[in-house]
N, C-alpha and C positions, 0 to 999 in steps of 0.2 A: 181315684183322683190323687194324684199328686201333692204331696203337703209343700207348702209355698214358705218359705224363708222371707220373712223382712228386715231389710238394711239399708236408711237412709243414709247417702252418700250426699256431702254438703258441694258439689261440684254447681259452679256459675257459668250462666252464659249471660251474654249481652245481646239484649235487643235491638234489630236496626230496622229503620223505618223511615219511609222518603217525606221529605220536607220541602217544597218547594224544588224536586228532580234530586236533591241532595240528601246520601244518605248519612243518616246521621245515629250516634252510638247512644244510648240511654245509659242508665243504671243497670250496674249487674243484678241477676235476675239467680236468686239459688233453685238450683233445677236437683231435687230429691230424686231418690232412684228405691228402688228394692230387687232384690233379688229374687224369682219366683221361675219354681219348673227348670230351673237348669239357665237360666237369662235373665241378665238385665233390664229392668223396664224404668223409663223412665213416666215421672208426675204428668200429664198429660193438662194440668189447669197450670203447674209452673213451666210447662214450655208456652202455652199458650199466652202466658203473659211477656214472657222474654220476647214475644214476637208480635206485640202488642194486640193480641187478640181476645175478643170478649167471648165469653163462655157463659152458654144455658143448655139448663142440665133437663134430663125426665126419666121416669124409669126406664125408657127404652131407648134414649140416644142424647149425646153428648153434642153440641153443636158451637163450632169455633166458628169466629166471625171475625174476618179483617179485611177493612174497606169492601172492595167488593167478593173479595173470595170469605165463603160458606163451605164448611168441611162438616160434616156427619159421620161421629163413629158411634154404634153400638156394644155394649158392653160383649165380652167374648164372643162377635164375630170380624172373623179374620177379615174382613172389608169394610169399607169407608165412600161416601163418595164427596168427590174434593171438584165444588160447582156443576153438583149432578153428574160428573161423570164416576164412573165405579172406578174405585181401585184395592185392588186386593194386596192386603198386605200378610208380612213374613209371617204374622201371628198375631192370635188374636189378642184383640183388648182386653186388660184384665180389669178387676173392678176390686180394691180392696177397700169395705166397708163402702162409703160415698166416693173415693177418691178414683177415678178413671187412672190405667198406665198404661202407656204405649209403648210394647218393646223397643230396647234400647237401638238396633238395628234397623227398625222401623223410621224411631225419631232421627237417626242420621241419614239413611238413604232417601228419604221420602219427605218426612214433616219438616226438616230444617230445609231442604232446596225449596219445597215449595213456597212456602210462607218465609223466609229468609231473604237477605238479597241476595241476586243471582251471579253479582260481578265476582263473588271466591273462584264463580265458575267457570268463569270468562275464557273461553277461548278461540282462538282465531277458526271462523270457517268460511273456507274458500274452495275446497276441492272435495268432491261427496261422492262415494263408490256407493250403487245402488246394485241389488240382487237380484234379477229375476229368479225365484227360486225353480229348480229340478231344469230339465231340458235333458235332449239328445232319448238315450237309454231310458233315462228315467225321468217316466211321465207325470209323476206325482199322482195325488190324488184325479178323477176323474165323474163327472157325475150324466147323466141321461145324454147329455152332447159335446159336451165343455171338457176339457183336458188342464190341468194345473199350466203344466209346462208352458202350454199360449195364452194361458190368461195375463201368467205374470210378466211373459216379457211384450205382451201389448199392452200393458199397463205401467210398466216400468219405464218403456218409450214415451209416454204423455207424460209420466212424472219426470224424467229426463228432459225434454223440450220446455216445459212449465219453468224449471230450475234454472237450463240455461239462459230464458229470457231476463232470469233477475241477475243477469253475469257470472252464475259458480259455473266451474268446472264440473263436469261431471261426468263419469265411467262407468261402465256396466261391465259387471264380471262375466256376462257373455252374452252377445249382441244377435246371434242367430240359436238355431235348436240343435245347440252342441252338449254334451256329458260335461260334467265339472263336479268335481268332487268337494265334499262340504268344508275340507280342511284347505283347498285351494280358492277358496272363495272369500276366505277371510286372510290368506297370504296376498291374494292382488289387493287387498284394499290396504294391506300393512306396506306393500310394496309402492303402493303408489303415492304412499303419504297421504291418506284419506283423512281429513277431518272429520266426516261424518260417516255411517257405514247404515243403511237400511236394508232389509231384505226380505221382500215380498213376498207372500204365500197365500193358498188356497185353500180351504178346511175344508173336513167332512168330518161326520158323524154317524152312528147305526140308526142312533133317533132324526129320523128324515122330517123331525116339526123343528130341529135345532135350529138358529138362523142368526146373524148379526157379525159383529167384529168387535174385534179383538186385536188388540198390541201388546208385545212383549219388549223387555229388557231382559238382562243377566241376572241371575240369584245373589244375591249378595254372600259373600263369604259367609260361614256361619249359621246360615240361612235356611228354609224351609222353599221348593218351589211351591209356586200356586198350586200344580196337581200331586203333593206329595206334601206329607204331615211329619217329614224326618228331613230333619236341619244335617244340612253337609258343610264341612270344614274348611273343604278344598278351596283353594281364593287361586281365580283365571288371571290372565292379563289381563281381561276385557274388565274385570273387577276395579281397577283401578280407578274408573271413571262409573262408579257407581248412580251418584246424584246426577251424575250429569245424562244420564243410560236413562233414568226414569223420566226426566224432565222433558229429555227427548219424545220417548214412549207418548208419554203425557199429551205433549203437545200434539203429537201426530194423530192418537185418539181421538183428540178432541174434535180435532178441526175434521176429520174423514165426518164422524158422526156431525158435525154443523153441514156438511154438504148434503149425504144424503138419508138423513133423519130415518136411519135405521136402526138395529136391537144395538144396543151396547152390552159386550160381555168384556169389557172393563180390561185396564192395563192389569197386567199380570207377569209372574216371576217364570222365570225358563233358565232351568243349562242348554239351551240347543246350542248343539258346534258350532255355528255360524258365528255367534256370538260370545264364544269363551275366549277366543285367543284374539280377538282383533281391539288394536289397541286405538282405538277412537272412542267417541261415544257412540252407541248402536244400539238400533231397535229392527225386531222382527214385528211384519203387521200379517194379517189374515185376515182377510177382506172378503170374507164369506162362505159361507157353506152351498157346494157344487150338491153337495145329498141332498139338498133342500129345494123342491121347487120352482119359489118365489125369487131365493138368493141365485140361483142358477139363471133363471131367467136376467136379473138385475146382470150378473158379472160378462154374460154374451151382449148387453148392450153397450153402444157404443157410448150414448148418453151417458147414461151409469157409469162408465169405464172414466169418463171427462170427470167425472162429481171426486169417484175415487183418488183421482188422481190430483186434482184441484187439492181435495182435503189431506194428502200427503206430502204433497208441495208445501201447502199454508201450513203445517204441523212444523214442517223443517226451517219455515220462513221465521215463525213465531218463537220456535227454541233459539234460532239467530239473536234475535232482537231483545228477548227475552233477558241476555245474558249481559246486556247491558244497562240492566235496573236494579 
């Protein structure tokens, strides 16, 4: 084990919180930190107060409470779920003595947009470049009937139709079963001025019992991905718009799983190329596993395919809207 360094650092935030639709500033809030394992973490009961959230403790989880959002972390595991949805974060909670810390990377990418206001975040979306992931050459993934390559871009067309009815713009990085390469996919959406960028995918697995979905964002600089326990330095373009890459994720998650009340395997961190260089905010979804019987069945239907697509839409409507509270 790692021996852990402690160093309170006396840095303040300010808590904001809606009053009557107006947001308003409190009392600064000193938010402690220690050093531990090579990272910053911060006090996880003084951010929770900067954001006027109440907190109950147990030996097995930590539970933050504001208005109606319910956030659950347990002591060193690296996930949380924020209003029962999962989300896996850079690293795990530490727990020194009774006090919970949330790495410092953590509380900026994640704790402070969620529970924060969103207006820092605020920006204009009007024009949204949508992915149908693989095509042409390459098929993607493939399960008993099903090919990646026509799931996504029949499903990318509903969620394209759905968007346009609420007036965005919207583009597809390729509209028939053409080849496109992963670094051209994120140049048309930087080319066209995209405010949004999602990019749609089809999972498998060896374990053919694996099933449910899944939304990714960028790894934050510094960062550890979800499927990998070694933090990388490297900071993308796509980095730039950090909080706002999660909130997106977030939202998009959320609302897929309220359509069609399937497994959640929770937003999570990714360098895929798709999502390194493109300078929007951008999330990759995977909308099921083709290995998997059940989920293969679901993604060949046409029903199913309306639900999915309903719930990717409303994810994008919702970070919209979102970004003005």
């Amino acid at each position: 084990m790692m021996k852990r360094f402690c160093k309170s650092l006396p840095l303040l935030i300010f808590s904001c919180f809606l009053f009557g639709g107006a947001v308003l500033e409190a009392a600064p809030v000193r938010l402690r930190s220690i050093w531990s394992n090579g990272r910053r973490n911060v006090n996880l009961l003084d951010a929770a107060a900067g954001f006027g959230a109440s907190v109950s403790r147990s030996a097995s989880q930590i539970v933050l409470t504001q208005g109606k959002n319910r956030l659950v972390f347990q002591p060193d595991k690296r996930y949380a779920y924020f209003n029962n949805i999962r989300v896996n974060l850079c690293f795990p909670l530490l727990r020194q003595g009774q006090t919970p810390y949330i790495g410092q990377i953590d509380y900026n990418n994640v704790l402070a947009p969620y529970l924060g206001s969103k207006r820092v975040y605020k920006h204009p979306v009007g024009r949204i470049v949508l992915d149908p992931g693989h095509g042409g050459r390459d098929r993607g993934t493939a399960g008993q009937r099903l090919q990646e390559k026509t799931i996504t871009l029949n499903l990318t067309n509903r969620v394209a139709r759905i968007l346009r009815s609420y007036g965005y713009k919207v583009d597809l990085t390729r509209t028939r079963d053409a080849t496109l390469s992963l670094d051209a996919r994120s140049a048309y959406a930087n080319r066209a001025k995209a405010d949004l960028f999602v990019s749609i995918h089809v999972n498998s697995a060896a374990d053919r019992s694996v099933r449910g979905i899944e939304t990714f964002c960028l790894t934050p600089e510094g960062a550890a991905s979800s499927n990998s326990g070694k933090p990388d330095p490297r900071k993308y373009a796509g980095n730039a718009k950090n909080p706002q890459n999660f909130l997106l994720a977030y939202n998009i998650q959320r609302s897929m799983l309220a359509q069609t009340r399937t497994t959640d395997r929770g937003v999570k961190f990714a360098r895929f190329a798709v999502l390194r260089d493109v300078r929007c905010p951008a999330a990759l979804v995977e909308v099921g596993f083709v290995s998997n019987r059940y989920d293969e069945a679901n993604l060949g239907s046409a029903a199913y395919q309306d639900k999915l697509a309903r719930g990717i839409a409303a994810g994008i409507l919702n970070y919209h809207r979102s970004l003005a509270r």
